[in-house]
N, C-alpha and C positions, 0 to 999 in steps of 0.2 A: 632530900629528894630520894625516890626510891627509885631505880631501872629495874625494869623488870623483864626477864627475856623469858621467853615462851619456849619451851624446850624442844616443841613438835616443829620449831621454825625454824633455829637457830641457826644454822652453819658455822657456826664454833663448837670445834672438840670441847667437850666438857672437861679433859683432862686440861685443855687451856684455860679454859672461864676460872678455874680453880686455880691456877697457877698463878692468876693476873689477881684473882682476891689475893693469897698469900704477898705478891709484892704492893698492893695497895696497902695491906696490913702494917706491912714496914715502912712506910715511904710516908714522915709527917715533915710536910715542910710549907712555909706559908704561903708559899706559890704554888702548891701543888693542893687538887681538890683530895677535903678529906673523908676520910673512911670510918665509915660509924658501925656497921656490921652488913652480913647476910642472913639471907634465909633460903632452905633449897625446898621442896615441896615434888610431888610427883607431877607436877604440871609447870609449875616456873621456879623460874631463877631468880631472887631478889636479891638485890645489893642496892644498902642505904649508902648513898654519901652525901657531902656538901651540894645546897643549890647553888648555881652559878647564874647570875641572872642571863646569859648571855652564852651558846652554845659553845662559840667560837672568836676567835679574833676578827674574822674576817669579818660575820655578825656583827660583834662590837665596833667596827669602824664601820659599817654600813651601816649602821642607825648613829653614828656622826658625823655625817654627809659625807661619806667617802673615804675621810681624810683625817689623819689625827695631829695634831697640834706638833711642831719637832720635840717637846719638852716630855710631852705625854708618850711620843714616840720613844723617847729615849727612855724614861723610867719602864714602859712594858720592855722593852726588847732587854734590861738589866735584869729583871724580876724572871724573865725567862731562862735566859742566860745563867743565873742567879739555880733555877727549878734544874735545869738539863744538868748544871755542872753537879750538884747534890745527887741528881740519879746515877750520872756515869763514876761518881765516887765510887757508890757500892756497888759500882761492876751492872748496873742492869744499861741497857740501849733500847732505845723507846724508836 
């Protein structure tokens, strides 16, 4: 999937947009979406990463009626758990 930000729009510092590529660069873990490169251009911003079918959590239990299984609950909230404990290793805070 590519994002693409539009730089006449954006409201993000560009010295940020650039600091968040450098820590996606470093950050491979299988809970975490991954990062395949950028592109910068005089008009947009692109950064390829992994599709995710599903925006968000809240997405993904709102297209399974609401509500997720205990069993399914527990394996995401581990996998997450799991992603956050890996990023606060190398010292970043999301």
């Amino acid at each position: 999937m590519i994002k693409k930000v539009d730089k006449s729009k954006s409201a993000m510092p560009w010295r940020k947009l650039y600091q968040e590529v450098e820590i996606l660069k470093r950050l491979q873990h299988p809970y975490l979406v991954k990062y395949f490169g950028s592109r910068d251009n005089s008009s947009y911003f692109e950064i390829s990463i992994e599709y995710v079918p599903f925006s968000d959590l809240k997405q993904y239990t709102k297209n399974r009626g609401g509500m997720l299984a205990k069993e399914v609950t527990k394996l995401v909230a581990s996998q997450i758990f799991s992603a956050v404990a890996f990023i606060y290793r190398r010292y970043y805070i999301h």
